[in-house]
PQR file of N, CA, C, O and H, with PARSE charges and radii, in Angstrom:
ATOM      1  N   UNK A   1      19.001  24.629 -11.940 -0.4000 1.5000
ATOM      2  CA  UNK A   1      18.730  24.439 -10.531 -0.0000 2.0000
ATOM      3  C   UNK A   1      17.559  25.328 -10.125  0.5500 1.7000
ATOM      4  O   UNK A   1      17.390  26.458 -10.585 -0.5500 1.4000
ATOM      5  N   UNK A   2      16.877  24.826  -9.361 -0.4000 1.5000
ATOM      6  CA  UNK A   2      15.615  25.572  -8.874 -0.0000 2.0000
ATOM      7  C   UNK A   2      14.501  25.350  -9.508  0.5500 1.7000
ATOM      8  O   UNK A   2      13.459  25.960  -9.264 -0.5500 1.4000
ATOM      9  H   UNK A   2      17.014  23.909  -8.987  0.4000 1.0000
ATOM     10  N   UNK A   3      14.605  24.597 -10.241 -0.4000 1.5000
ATOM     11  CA  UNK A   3      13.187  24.244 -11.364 -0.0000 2.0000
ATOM     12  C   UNK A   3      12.284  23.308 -10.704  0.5500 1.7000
ATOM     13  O   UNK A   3      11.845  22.430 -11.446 -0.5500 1.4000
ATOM     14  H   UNK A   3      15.451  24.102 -10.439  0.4000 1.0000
ATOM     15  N   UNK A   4      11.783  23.275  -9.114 -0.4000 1.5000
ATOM     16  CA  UNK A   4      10.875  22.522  -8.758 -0.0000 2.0000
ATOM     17  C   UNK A   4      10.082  21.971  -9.099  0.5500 1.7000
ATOM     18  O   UNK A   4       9.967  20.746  -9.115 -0.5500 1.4000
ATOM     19  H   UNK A   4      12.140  23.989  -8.511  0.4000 1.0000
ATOM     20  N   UNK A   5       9.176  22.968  -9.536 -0.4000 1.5000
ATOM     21  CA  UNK A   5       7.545  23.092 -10.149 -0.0000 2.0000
ATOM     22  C   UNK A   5       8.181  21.813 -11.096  0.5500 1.7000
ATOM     23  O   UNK A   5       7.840  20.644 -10.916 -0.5500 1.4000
ATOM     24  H   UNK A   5       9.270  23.963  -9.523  0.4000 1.0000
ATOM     25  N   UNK A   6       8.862  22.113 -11.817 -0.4000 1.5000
ATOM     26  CA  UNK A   6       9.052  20.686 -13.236 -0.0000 2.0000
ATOM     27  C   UNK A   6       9.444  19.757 -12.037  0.5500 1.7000
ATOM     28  O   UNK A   6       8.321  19.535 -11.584 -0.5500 1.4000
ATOM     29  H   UNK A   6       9.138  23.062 -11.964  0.4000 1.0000
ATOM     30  N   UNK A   7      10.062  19.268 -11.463 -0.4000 1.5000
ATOM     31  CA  UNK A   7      10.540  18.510 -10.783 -0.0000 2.0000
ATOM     32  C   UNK A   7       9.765  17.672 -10.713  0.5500 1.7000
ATOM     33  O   UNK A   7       9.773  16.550 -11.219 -0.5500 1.4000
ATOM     34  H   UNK A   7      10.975  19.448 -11.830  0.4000 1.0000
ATOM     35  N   UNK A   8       8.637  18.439  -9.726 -0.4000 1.5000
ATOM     36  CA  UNK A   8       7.011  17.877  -9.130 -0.0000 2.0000
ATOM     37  C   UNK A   8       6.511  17.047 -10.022  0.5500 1.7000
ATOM     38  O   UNK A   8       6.188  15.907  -9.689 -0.5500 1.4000
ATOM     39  H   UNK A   8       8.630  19.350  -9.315  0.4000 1.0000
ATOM     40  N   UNK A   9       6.341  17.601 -11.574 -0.4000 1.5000
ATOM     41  CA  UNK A   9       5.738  16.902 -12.581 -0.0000 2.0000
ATOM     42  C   UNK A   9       6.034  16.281 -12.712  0.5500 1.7000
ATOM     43  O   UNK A   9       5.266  15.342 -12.920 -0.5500 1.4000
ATOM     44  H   UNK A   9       6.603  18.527 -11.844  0.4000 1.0000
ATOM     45  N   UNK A  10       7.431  16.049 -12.751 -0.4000 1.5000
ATOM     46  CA  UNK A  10       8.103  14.822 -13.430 -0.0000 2.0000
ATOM     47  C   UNK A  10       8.040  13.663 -12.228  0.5500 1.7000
ATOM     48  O   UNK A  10       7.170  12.858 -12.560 -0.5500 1.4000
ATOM     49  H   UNK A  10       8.055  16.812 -12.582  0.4000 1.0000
ATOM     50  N   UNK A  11       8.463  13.396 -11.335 -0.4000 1.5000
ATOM     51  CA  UNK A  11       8.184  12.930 -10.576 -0.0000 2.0000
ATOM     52  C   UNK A  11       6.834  12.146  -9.872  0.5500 1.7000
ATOM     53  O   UNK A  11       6.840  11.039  -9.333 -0.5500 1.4000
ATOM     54  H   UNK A  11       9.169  14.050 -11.065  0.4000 1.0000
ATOM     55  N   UNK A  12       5.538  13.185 -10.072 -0.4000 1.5000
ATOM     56  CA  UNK A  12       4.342  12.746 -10.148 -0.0000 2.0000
ATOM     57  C   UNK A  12       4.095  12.031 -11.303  0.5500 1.7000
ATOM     58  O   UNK A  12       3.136  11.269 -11.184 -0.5500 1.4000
ATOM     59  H   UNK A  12       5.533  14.084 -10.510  0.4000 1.0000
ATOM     60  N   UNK A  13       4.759  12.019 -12.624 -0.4000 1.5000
ATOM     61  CA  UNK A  13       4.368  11.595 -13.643 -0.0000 2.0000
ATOM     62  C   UNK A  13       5.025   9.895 -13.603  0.5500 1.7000
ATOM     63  O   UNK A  13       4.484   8.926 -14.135 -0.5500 1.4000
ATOM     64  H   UNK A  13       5.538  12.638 -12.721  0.4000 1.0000
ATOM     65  N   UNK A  14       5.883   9.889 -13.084 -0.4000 1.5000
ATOM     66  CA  UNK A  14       6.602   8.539 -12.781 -0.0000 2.0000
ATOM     67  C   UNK A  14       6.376   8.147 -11.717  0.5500 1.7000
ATOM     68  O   UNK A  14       6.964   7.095 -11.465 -0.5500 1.4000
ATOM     69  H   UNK A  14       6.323  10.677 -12.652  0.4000 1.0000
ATOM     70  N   UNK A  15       5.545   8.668 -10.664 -0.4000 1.5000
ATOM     71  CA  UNK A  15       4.905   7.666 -10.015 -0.0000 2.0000
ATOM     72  C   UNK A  15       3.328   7.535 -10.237  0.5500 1.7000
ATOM     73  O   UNK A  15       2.648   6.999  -9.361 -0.5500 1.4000
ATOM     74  H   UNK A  15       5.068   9.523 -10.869  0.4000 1.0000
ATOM     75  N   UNK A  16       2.797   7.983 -11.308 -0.4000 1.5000
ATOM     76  CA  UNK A  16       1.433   7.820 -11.906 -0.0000 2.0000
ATOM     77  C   UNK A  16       1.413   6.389 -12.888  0.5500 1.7000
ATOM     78  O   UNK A  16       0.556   5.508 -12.824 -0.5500 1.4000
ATOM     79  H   UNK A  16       3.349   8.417 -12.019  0.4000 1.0000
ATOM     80  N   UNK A  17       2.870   6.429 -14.017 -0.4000 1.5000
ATOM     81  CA  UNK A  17       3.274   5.598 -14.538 -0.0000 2.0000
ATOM     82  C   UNK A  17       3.836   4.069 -14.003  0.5500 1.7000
ATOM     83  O   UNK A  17       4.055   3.045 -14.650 -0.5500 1.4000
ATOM     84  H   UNK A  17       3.566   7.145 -14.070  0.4000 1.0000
ATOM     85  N   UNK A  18       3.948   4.307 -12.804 -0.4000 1.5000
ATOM     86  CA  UNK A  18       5.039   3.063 -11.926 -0.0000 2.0000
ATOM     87  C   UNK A  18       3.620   2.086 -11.282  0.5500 1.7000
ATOM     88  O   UNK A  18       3.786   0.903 -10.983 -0.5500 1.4000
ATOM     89  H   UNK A  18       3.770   5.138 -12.278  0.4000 1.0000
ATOM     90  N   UNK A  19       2.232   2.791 -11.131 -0.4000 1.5000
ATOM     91  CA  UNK A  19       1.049   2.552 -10.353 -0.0000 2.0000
ATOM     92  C   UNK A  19       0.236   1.710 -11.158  0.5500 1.7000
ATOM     93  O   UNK A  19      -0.381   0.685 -10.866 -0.5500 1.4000
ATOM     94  H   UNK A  19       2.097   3.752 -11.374  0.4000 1.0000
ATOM     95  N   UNK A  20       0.409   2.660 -12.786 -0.4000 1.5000
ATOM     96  CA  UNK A  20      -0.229   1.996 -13.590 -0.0000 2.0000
ATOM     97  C   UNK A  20      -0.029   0.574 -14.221  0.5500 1.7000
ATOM     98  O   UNK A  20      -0.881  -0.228 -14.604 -0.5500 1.4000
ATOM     99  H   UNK A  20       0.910   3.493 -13.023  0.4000 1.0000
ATOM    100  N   UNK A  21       1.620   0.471 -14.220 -0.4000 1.5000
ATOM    101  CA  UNK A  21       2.416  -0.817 -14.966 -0.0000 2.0000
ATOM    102  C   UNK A  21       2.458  -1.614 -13.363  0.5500 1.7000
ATOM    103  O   UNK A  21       2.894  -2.752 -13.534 -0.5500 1.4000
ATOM    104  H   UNK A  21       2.313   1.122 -13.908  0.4000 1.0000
ATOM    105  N   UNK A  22       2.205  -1.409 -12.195 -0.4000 1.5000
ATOM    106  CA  UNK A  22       2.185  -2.092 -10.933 -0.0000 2.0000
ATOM    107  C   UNK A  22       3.476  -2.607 -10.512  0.5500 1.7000
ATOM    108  O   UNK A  22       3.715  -3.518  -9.719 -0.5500 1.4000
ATOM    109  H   UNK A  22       1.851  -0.485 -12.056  0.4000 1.0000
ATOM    110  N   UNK A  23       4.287  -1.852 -11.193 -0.4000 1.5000
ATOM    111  CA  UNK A  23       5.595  -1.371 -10.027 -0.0000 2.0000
ATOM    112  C   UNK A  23       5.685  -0.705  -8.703  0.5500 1.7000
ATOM    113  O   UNK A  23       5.348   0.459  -8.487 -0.5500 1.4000
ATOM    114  H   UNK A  23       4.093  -1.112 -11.837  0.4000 1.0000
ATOM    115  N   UNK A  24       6.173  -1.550  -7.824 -0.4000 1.5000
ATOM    116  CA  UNK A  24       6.212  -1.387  -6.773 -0.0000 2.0000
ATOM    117  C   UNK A  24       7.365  -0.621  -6.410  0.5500 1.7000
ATOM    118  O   UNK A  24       7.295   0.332  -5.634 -0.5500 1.4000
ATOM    119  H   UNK A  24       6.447  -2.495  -7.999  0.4000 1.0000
ATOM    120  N   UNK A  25       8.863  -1.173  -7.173 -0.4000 1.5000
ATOM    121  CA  UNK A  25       9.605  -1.243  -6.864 -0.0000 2.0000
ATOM    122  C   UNK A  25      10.088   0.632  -7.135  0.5500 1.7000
ATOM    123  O   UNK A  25      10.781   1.430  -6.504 -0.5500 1.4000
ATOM    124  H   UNK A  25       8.920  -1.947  -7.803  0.4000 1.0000
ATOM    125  N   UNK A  26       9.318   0.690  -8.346 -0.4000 1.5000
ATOM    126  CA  UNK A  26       9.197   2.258  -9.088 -0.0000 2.0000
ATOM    127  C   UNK A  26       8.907   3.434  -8.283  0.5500 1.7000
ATOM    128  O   UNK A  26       9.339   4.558  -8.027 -0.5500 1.4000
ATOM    129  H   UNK A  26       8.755   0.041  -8.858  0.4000 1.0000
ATOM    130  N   UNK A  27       7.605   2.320  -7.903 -0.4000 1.5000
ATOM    131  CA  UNK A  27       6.528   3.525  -7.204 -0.0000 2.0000
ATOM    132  C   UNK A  27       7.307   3.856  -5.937  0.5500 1.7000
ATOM    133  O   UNK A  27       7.095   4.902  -5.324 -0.5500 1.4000
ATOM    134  H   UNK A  27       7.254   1.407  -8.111  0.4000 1.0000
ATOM    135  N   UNK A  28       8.183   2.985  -5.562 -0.4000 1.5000
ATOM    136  CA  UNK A  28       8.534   3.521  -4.066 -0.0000 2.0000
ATOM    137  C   UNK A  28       9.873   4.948  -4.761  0.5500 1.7000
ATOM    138  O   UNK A  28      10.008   6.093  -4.330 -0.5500 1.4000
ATOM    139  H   UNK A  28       8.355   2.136  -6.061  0.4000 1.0000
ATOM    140  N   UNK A  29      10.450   4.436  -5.625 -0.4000 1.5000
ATOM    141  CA  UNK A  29      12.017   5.354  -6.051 -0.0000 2.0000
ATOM    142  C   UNK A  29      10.460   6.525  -6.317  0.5500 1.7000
ATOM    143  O   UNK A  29      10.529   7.581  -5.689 -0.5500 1.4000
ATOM    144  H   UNK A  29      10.340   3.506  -5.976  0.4000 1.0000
ATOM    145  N   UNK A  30       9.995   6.448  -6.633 -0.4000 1.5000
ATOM    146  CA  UNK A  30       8.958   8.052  -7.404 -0.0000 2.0000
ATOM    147  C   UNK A  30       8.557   8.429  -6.055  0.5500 1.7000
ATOM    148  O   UNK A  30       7.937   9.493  -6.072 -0.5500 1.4000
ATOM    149  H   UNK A  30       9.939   5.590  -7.143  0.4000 1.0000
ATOM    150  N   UNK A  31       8.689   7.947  -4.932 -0.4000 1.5000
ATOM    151  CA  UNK A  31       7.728   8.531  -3.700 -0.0000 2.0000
ATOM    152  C   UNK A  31       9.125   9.032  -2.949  0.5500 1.7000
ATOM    153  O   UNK A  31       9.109  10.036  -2.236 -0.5500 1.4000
ATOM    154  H   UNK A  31       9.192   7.083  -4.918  0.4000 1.0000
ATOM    155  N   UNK A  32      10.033   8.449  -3.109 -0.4000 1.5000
ATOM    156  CA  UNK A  32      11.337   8.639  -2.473 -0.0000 2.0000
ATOM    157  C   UNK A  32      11.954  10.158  -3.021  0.5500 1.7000
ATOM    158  O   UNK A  32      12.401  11.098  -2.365 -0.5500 1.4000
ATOM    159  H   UNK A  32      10.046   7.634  -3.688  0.4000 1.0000
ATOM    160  N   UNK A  33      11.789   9.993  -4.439 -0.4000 1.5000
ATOM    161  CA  UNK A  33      12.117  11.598  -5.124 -0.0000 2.0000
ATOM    162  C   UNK A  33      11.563  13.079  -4.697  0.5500 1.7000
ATOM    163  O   UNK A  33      12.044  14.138  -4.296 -0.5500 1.4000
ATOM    164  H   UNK A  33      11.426   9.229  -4.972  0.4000 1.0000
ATOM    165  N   UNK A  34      10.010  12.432  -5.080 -0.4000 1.5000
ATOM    166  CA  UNK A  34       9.287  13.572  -4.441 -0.0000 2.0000
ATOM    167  C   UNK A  34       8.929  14.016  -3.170  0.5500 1.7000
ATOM    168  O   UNK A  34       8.318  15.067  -2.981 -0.5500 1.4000
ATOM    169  H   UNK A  34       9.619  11.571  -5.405  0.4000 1.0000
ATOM    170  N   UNK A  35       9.361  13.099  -2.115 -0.4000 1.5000
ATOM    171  CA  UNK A  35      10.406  13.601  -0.830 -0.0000 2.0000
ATOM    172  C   UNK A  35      11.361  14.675  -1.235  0.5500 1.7000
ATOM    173  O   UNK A  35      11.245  15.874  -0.981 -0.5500 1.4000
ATOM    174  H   UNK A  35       9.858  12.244  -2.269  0.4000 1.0000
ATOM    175  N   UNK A  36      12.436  14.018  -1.979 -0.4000 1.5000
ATOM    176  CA  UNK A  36      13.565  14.890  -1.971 -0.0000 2.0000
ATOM    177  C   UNK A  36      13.691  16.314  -2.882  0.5500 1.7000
ATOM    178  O   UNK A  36      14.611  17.131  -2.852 -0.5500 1.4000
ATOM    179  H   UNK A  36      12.531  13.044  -2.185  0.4000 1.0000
ATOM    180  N   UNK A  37      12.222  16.340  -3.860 -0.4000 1.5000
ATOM    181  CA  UNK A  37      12.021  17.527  -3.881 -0.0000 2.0000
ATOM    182  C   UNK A  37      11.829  18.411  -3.582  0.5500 1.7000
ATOM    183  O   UNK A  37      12.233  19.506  -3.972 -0.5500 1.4000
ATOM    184  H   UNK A  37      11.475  15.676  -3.884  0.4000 1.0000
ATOM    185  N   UNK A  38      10.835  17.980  -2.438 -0.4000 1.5000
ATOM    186  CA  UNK A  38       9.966  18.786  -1.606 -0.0000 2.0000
ATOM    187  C   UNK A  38      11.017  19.377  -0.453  0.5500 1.7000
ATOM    188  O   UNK A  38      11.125  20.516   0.001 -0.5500 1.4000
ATOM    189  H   UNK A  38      10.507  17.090  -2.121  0.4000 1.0000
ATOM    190  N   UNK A  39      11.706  18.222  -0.176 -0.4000 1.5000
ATOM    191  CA  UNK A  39      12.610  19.004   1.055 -0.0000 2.0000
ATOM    192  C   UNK A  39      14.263  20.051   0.468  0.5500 1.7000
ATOM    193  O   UNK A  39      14.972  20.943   0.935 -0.5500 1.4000
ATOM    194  H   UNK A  39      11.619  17.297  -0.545  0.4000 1.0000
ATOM    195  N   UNK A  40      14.186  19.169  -0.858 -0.4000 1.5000
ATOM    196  CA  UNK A  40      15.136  20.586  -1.979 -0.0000 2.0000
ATOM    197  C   UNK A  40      14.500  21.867  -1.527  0.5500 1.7000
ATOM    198  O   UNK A  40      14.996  22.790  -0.882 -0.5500 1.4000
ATOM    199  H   UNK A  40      13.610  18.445  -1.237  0.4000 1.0000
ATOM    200  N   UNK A  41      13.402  21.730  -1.965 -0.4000 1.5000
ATOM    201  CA  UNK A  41      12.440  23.343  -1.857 -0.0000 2.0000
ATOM    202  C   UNK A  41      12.398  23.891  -1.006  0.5500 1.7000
ATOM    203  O   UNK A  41      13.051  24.931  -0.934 -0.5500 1.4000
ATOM    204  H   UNK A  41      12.999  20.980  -2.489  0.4000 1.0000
ATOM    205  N   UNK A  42      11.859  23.595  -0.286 -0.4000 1.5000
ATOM    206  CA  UNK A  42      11.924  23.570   1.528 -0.0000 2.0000
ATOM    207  C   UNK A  42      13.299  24.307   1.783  0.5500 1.7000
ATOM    208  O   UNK A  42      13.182  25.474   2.157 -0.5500 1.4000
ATOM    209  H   UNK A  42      11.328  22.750  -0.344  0.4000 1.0000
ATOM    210  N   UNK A  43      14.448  23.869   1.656 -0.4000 1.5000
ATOM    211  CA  UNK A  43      15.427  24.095   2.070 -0.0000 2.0000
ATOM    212  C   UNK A  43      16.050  25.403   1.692  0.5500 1.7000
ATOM    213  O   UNK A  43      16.549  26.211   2.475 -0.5500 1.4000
ATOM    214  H   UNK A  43      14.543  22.922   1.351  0.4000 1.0000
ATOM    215  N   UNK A  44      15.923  25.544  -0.070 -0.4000 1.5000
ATOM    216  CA  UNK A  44      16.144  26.899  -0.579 -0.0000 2.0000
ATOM    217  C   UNK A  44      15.340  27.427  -0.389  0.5500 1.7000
ATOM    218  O   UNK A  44      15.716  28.248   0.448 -0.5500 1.4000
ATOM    219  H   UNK A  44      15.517  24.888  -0.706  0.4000 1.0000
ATOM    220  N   UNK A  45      13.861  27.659  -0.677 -0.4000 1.5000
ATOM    221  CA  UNK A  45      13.005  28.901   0.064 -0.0000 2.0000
ATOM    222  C   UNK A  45      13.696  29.186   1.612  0.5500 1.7000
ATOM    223  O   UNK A  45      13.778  30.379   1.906 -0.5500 1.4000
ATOM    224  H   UNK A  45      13.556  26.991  -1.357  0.4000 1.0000
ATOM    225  N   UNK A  46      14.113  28.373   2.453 -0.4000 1.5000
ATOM    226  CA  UNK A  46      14.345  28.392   3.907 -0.0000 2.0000
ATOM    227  C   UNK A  46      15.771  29.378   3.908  0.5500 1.7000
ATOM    228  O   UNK A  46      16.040  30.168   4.812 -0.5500 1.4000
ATOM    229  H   UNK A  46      14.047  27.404   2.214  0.4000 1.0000
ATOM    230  N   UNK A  47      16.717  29.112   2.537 -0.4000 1.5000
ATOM    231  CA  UNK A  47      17.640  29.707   2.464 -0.0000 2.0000
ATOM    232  C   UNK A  47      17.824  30.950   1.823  0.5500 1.7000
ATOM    233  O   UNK A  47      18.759  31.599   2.294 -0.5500 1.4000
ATOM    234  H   UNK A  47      16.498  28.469   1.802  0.4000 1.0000
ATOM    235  N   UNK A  48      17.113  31.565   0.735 -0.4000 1.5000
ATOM    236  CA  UNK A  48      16.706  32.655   0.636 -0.0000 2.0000
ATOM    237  C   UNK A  48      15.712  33.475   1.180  0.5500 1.7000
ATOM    238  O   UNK A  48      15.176  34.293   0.431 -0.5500 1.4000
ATOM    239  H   UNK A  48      16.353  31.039   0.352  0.4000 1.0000
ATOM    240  N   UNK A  49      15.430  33.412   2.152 -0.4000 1.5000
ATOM    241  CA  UNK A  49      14.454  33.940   3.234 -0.0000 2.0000
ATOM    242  C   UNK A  49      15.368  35.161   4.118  0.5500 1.7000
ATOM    243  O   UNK A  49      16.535  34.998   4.474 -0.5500 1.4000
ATOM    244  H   UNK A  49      15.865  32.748   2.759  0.4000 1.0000
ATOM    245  N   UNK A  50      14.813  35.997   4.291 -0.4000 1.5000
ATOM    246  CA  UNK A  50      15.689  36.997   5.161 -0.0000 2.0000
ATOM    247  C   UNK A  50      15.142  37.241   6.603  0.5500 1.7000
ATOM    248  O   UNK A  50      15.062  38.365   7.100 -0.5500 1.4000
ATOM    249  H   UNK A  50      13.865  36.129   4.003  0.4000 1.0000
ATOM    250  N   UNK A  51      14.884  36.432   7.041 -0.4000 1.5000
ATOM    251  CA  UNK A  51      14.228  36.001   8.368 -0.0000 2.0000
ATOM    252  C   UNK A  51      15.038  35.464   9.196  0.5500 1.7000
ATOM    253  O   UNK A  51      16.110  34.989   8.820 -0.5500 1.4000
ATOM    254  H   UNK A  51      14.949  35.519   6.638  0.4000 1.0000
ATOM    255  N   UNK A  52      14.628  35.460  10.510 -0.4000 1.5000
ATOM    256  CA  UNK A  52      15.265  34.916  11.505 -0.0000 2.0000
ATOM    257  C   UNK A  52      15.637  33.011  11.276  0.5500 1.7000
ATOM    258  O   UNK A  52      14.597  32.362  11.390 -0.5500 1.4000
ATOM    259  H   UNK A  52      13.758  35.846  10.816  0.4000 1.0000
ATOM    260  N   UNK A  53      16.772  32.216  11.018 -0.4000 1.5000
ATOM    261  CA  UNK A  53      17.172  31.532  10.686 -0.0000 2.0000
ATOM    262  C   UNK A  53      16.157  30.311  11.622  0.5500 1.7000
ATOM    263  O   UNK A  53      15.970  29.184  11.165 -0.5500 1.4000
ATOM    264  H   UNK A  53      17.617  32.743  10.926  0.4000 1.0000
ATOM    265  N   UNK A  54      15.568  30.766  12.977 -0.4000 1.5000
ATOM    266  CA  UNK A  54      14.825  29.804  13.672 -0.0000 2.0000
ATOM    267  C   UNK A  54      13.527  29.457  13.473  0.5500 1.7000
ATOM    268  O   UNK A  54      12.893  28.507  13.933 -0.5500 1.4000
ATOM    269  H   UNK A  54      15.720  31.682  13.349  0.4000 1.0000
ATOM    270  N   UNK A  55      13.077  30.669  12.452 -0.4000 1.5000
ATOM    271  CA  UNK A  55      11.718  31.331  11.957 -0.0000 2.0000
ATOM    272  C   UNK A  55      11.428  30.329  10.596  0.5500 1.7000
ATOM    273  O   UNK A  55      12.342  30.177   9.786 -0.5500 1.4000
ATOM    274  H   UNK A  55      13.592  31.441  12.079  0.4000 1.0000
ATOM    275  N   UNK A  56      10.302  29.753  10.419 -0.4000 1.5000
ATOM    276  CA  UNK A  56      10.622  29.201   8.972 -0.0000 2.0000
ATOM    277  C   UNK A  56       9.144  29.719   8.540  0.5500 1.7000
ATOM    278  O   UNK A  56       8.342  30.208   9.336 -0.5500 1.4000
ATOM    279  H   UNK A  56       9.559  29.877  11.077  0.4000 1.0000
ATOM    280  N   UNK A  57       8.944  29.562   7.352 -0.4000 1.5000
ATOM    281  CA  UNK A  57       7.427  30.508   6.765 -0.0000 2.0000
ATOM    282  C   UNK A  57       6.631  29.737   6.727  0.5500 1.7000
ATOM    283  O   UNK A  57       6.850  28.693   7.342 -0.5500 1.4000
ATOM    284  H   UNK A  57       9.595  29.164   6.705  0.4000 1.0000
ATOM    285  N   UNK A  58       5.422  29.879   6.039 -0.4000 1.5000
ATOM    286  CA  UNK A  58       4.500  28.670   5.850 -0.0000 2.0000
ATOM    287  C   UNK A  58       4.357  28.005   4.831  0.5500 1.7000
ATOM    288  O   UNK A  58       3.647  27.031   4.583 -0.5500 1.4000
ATOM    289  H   UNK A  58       5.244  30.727   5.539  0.4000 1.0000
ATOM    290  N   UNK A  59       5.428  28.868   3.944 -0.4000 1.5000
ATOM    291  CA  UNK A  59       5.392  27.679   2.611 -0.0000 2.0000
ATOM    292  C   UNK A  59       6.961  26.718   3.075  0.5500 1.7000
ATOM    293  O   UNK A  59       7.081  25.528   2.785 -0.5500 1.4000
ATOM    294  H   UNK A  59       6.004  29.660   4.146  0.4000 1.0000
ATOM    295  N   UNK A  60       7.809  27.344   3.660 -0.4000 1.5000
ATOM    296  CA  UNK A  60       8.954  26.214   4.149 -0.0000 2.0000
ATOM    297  C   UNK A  60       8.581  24.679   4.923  0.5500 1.7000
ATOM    298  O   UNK A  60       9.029  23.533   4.891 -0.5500 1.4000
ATOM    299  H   UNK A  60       7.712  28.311   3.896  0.4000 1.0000
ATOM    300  N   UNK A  61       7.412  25.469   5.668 -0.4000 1.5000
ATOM    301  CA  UNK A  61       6.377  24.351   6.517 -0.0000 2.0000
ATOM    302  C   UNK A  61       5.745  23.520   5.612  0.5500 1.7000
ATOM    303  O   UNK A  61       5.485  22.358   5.926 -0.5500 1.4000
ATOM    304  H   UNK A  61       7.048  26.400   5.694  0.4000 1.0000
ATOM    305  N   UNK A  62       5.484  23.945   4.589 -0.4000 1.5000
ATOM    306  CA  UNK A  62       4.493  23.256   3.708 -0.0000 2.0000
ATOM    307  C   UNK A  62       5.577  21.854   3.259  0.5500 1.7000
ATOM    308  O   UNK A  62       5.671  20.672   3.589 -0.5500 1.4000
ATOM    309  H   UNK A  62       5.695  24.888   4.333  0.4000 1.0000
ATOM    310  N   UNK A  63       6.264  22.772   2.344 -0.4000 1.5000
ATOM    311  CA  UNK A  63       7.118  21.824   1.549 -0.0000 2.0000
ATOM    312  C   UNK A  63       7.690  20.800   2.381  0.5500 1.7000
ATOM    313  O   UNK A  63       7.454  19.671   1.953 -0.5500 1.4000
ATOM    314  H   UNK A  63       6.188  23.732   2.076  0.4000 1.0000
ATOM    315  N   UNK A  64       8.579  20.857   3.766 -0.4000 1.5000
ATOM    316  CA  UNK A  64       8.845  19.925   4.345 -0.0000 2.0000
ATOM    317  C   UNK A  64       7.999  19.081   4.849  0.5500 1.7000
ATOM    318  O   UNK A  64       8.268  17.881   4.807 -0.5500 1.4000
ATOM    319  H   UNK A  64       8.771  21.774   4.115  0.4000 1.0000
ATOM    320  N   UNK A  65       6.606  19.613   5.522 -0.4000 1.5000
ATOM    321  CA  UNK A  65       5.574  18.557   5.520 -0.0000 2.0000
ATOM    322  C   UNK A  65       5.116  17.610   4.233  0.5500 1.7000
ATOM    323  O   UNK A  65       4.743  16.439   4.164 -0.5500 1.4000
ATOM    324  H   UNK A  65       6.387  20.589   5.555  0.4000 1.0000
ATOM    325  N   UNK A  66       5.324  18.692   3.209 -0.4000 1.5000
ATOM    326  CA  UNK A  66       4.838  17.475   2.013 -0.0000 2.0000
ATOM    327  C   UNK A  66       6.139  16.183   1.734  0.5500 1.7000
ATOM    328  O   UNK A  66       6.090  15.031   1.302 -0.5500 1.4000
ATOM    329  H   UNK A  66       5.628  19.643   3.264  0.4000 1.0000
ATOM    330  N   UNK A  67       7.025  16.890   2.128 -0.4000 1.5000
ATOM    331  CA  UNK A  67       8.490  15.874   2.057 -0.0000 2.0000
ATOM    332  C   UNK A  67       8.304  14.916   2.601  0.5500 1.7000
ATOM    333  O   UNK A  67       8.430  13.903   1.913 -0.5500 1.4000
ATOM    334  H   UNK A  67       7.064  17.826   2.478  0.4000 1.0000
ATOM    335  N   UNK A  68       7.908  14.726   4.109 -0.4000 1.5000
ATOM    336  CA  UNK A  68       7.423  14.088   5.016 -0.0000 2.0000
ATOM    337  C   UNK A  68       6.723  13.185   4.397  0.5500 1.7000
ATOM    338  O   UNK A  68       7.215  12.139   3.974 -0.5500 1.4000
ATOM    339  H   UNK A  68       7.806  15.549   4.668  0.4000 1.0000
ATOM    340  N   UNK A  69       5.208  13.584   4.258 -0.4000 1.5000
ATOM    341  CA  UNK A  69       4.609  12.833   3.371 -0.0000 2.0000
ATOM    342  C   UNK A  69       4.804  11.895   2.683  0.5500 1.7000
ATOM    343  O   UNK A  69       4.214  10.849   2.954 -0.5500 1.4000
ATOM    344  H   UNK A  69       4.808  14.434   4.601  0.4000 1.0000
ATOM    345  N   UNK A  70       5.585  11.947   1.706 -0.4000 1.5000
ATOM    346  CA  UNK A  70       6.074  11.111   0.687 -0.0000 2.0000
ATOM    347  C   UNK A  70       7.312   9.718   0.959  0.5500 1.7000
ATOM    348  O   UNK A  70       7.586   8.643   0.426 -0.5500 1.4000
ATOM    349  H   UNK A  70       6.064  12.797   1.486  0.4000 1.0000
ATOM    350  N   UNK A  71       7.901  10.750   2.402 -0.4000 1.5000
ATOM    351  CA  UNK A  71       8.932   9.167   2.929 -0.0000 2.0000
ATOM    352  C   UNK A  71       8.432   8.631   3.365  0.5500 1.7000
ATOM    353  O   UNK A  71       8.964   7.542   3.576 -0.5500 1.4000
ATOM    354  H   UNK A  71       7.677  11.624   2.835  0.4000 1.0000
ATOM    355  N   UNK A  72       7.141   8.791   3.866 -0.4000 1.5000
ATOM    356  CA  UNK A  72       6.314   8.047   4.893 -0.0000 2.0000
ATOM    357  C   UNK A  72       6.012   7.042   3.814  0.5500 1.7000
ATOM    358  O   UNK A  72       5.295   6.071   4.056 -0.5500 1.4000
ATOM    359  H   UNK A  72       6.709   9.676   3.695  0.4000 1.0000
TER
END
């Protein structure tokens, strides 16, 4: 658990692969994942943080914006 960074790869790598063979159906589950990585991350950085719980950082910002991203 916590192995993002691989996550990312893997994930980017299957939707690099899903683009190339012109799966659609792929490319959307690979865009759907790396949502749910991003907002995994998001969530534990947000939860090991010793900050005010209303306060979020700029990499918590990041990751959920990139989450965003990807459901879009």
């Amino acid at each position: 658990m916590g192995r993002f960074d691989e996550a990312v790869v893997c994930c980017k790598r299957h939707l690099e692969l899903s683009r190339e063979l012109g799966d659609r159906l792929s490319e959307g589950r690979a865009l759907y994942n790396l949502g749910n990585v991003f907002h995994a991350k998001g969530k534990h950085i947000g939860r090991v943080g010793h900050k005010d719980p209303g306060e979020f950082s700029e990499e918590v910002k990041g990751c959920l914006q990139q989450a965003v991203t990807y459901y879009e």
